[in-house]
C-alpha positions as CSV (number, residue, x, y, z in Angstrom):
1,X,115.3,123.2,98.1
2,X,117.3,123.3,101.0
3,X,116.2,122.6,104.8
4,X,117.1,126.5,105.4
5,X,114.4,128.5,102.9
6,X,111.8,126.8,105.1
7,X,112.6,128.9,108.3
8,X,110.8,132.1,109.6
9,X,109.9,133.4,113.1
10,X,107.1,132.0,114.5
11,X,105.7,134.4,117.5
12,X,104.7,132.0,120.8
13,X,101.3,133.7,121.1
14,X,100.4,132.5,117.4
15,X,100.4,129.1,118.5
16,X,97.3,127.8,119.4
17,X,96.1,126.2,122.6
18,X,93.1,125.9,122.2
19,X,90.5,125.7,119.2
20,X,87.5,127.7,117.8
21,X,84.6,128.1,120.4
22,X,82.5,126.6,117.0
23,X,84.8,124.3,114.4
24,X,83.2,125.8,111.4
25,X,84.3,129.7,113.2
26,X,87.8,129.4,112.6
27,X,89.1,132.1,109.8
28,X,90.0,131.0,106.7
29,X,92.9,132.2,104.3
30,X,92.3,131.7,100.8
31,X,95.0,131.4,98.3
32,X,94.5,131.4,94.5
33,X,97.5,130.7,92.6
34,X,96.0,131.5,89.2
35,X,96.0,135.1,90.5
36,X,98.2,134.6,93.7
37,X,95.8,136.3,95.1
38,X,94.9,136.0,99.1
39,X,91.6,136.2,100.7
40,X,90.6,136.5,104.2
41,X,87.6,134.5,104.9
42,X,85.5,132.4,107.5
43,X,85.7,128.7,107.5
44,X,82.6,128.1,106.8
45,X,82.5,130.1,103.6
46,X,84.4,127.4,102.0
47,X,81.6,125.7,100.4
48,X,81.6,129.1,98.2
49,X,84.4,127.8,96.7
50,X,83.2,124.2,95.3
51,X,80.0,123.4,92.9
52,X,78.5,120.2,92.2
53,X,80.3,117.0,91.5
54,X,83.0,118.5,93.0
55,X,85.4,115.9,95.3
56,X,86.3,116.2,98.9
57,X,89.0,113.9,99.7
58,X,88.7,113.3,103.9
59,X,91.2,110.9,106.0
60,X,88.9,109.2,108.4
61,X,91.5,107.4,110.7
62,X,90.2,108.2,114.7
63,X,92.6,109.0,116.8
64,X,93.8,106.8,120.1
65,X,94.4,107.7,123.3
66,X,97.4,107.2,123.0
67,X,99.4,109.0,126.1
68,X,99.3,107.0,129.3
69,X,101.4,107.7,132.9
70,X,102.8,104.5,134.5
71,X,104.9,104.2,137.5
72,X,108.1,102.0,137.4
73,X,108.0,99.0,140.0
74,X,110.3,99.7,143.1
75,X,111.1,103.7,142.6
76,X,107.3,104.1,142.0
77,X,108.6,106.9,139.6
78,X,106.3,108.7,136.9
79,X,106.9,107.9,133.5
80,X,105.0,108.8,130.4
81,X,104.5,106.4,127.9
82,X,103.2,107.2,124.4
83,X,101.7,104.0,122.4
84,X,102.7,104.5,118.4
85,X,101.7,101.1,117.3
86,X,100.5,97.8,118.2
87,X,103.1,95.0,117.2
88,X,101.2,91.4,117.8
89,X,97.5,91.7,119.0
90,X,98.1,88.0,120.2
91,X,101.4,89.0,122.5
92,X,100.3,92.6,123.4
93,X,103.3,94.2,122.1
94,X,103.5,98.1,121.5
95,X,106.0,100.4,119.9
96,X,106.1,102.9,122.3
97,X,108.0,106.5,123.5
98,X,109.0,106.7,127.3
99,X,110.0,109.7,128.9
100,X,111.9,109.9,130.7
101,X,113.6,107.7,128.7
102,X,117.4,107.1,131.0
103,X,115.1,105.4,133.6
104,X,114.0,102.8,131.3
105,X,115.9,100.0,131.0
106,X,115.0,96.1,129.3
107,X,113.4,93.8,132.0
108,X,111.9,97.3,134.0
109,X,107.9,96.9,134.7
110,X,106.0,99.9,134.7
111,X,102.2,99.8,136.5
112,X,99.2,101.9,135.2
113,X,96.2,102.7,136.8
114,X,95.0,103.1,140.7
115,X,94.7,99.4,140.7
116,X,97.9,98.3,139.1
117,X,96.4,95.8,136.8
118,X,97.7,96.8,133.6
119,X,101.6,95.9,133.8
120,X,104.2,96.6,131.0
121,X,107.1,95.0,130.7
122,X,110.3,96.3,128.9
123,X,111.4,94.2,126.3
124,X,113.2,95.9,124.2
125,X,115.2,99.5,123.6
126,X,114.6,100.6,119.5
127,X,116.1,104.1,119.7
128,X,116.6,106.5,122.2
129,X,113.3,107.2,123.1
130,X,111.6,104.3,121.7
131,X,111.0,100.9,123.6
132,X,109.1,97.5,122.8
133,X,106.8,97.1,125.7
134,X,104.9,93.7,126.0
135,X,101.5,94.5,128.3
136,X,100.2,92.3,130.7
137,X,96.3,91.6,131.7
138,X,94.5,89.0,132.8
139,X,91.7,89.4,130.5
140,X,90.2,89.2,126.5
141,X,91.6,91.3,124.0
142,X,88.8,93.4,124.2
143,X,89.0,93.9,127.5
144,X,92.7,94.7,127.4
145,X,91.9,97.6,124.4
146,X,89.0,98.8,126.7
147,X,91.5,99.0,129.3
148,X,94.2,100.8,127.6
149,X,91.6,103.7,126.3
150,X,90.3,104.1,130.1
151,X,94.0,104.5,131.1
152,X,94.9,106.9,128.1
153,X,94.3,110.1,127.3
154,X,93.9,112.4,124.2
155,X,97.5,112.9,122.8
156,X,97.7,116.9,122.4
157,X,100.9,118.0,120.9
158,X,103.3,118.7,123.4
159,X,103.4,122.3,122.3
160,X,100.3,122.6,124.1
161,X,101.0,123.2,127.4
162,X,98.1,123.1,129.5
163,X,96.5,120.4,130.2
164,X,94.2,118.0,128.3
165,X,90.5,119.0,129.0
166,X,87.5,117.1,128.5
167,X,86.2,119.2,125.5
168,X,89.6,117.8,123.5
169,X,88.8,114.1,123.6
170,X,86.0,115.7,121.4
171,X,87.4,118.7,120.0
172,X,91.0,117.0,118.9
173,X,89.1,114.2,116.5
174,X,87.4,115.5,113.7
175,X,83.6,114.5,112.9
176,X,84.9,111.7,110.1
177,X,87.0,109.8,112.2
178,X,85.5,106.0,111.7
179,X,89.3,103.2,111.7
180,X,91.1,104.0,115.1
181,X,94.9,104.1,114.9
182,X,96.0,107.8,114.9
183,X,98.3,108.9,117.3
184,X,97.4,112.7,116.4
185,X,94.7,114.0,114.7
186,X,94.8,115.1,110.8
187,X,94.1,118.6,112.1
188,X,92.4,120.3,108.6
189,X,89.7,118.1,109.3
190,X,89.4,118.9,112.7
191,X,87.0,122.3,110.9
192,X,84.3,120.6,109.1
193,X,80.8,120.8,111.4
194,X,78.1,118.1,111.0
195,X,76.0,121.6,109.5
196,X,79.0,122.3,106.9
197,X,79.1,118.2,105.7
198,X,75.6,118.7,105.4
199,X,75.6,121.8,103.2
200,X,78.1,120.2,101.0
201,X,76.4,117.3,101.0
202,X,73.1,119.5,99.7
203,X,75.4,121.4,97.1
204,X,76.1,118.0,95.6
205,X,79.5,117.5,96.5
206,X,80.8,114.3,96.9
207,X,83.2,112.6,99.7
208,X,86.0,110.1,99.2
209,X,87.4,108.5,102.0
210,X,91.1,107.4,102.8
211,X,92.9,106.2,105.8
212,X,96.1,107.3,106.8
213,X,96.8,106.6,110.3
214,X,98.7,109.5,111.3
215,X,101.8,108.9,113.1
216,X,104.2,111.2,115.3
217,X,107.0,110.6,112.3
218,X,104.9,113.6,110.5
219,X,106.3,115.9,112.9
220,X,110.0,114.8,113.3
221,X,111.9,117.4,112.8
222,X,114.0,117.6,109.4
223,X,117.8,117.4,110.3
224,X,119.5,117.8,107.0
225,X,119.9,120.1,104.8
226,X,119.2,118.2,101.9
227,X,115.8,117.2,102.2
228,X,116.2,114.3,99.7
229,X,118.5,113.0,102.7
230,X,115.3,113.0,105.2
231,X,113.5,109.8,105.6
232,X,110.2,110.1,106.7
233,X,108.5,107.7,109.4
234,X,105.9,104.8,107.4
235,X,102.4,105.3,108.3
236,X,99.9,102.7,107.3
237,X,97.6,103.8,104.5
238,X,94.4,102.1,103.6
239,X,92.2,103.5,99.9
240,X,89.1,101.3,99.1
241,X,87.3,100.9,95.7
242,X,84.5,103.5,96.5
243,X,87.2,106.5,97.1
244,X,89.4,105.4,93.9
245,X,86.4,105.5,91.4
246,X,84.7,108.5,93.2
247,X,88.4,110.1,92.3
248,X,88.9,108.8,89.1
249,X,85.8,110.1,88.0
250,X,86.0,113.3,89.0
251,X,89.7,113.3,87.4
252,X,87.9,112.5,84.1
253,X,85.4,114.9,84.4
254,X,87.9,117.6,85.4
255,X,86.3,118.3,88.8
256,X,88.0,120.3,91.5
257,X,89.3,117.8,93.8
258,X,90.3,118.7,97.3
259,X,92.5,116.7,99.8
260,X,91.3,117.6,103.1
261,X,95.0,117.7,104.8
262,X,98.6,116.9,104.2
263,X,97.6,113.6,105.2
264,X,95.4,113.4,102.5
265,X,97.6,114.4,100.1
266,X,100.2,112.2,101.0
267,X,97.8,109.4,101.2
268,X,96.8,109.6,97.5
269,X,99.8,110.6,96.2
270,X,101.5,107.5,97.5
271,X,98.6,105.5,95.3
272,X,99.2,106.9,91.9
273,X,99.5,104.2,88.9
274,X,101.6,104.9,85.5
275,X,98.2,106.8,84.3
276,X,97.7,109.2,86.8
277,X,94.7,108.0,88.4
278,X,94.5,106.6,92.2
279,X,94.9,102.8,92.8
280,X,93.9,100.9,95.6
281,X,96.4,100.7,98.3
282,X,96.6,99.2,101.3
283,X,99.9,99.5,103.2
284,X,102.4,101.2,104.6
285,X,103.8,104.7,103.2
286,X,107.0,106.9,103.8
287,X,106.5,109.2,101.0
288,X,107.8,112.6,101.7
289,X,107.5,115.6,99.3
290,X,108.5,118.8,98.9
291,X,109.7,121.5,96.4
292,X,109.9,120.8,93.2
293,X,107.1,118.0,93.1
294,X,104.3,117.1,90.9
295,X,100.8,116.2,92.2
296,X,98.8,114.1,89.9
297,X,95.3,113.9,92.0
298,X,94.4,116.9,93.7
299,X,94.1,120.2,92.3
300,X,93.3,121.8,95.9
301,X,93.7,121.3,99.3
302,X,92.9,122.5,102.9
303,X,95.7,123.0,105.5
304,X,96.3,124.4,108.6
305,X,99.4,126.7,108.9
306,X,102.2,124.7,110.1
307,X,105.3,125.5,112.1
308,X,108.7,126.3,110.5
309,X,111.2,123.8,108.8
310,X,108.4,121.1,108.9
311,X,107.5,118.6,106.6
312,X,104.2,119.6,106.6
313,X,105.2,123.4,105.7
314,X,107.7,121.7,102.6
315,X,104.3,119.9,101.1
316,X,102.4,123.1,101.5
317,X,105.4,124.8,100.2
318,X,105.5,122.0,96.9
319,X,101.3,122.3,96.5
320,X,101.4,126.3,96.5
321,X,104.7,127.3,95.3
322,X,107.2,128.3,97.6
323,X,107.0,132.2,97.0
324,X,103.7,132.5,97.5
325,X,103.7,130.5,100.4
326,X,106.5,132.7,101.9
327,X,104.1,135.7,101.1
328,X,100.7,134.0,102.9
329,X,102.4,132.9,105.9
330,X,104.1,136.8,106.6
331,X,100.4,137.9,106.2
332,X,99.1,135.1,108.6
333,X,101.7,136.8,111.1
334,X,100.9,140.0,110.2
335,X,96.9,139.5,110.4
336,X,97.1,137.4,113.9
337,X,95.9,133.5,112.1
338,X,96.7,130.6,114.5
339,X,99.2,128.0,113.8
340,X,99.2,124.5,114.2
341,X,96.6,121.9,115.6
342,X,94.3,123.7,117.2
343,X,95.0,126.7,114.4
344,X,93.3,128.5,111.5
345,X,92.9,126.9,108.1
346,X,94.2,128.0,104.6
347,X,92.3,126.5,101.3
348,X,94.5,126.4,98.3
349,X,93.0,126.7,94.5
């Protein structure tokens, strides 16, 4: 598969800004590849589709506020800085992005906040967005984080264009989220309502949870051709006892398990031993798939409808089968479905 037979026109107005009024409310496409057939459903009508003993795989990483606006000492100018991941607790050292980046230079301070008591300094350059910032504040740990989530705000793609809201400090996190460190939200979750967990919950399904902290590297664009050439981004990955025998079991038993999310996905497909069955993990990943690829755990998934040529739209693509996928996402078009983040939601069986 080459980088091209993931491209297709992608209307602006199909993109979404903001989400469902009600999470559960979003519509639902279903696709069957027994019968490739496609269904056109609510969200909520999901739990049709699962009986008892059936598995729910959900990534619970919370997402951070991770965008913060600083001002550069003597210019005073505006600069955005976007926190990917803490380095050394003890030294205060971020990865972050700056933009824009050309004013950014080692030894710079940048000031944050009405009081300037958070300072950054610039101590290193790691691409050409990227910079090592070492954060100053003369107080505890705690305090500093406490800080830093006061000064930051909900990271919203940047394809969103408005501004962030207070509804999306809630809205962009979905109702799982327990082990902060996300940078953006694993979005097929971000549709599951306490009242849907519940029903499942009733219906007897059962939940395993992982932890992918989601990075920015998922949406990189691809800029090869050959997509064995692309490296992906690592994103730190964490699967506990309780979710590997909750998955095991239901892999014994034959149960229809479902990764909530490409995250998901990628998540226990970077766990897999010599057997098949999930291991433990807890680490970093960089695994990227797409067409052909063989998925040992999950025999479903949820996903939102992704935009073209991204890694996200090649795992789809490898889950699905490309054809058929080709074939749902000209109806999504066709019918109106939103893409992305804030978007509709497609469950594959």
């Amino acid at each position: 598969m080459k980088l091209s037979n993931f491209g297709f026109e992608l209307p602006n107005e199909l993109l979404a800004e903001y989400p469902a009024e009600n999470r559960d409310e979003s519509r639902l496409m279903v696709l069957n590849r027994k019968e490739q057939t496609i269904e056109h459903k609510m969200f909520k009508d999901i739990i049709d589709y699962f009986n008892e003993d059936d598995i729910l795989i959900l990534n619970n990483t919370k997402v951070f506020p991770a965008r913060l606006y600083g001002n550069k000492e003597k210019t005073g100018a505006r600069i955005e800085v976007f926190l990917l991941r803490e380095l050394n607790e003890e030294q205060r050292l971020w990865d972050v992005l700056v933009d824009p980046a050309r004013k950014i230079r080692i030894g710079n301070k940048l000031y944050f906040g009405d009081d300037d008591t958070l300072v950054a300094e610039v101590i290193d350059n790691t691409t050409s967005r990227g910079r090592t910032l070492r954060f100053l504040y003369d107080g505890s740990y705690r305090e500093f984080r406490i800080k830093l989530n006061e000064l930051g705000e909900t990271p919203l793609p940047k394809y969103i264009k408005r501004d962030v809201e207070p509804e999306d400090e809630d809205r962009y996190q979905t109702i799982f989220a327990k082990n902060e460190g996300a940078v953006a939200a694993p979005t097929a979750g971000l549709h599951f309502s306490k009242h849907l967990l519940k029903r499942f919950e009733i219906k007897g399904i059962n939940f395993a949870e992982v932890t992918l902290h989601v990075g920015l590297g998922t949406f990189n664009p691809v800029e090869v051709e050959d997509l064995s050439k692309h490296k992906m981004d690592s994103e730190e990955l964490r699967i506990g006892p309780e979710a590997v025998k909750i998955v095991n079991k239901g892999l014994k038993e034959k149960r229809r398990i479902c990764a909530v999310g490409t995250t998901a996905i990628r998540a226990i497909e970077s766990a897999v031993s010599t057997n098949g069955e999930l291991n433990e993990f807890d680490g970093w990943t960089n695994k990227f798939i797409f067409p052909p690829h063989d998925f040992s755990i999950a025999n479903c998934m949820v996903t939102n409808f992704h935009t073209p040529k991204s890694t996200l739209l090649m795992m789809v693509s490898a889950f699905a089968g490309h054809d058929f996928i080709k074939r749902a996402y000209e109806e999504a078009i066709k019918e109106g479905y939103k893409f992305y983040s804030y978007g509709d939601a497609m469950l594959i069986i």
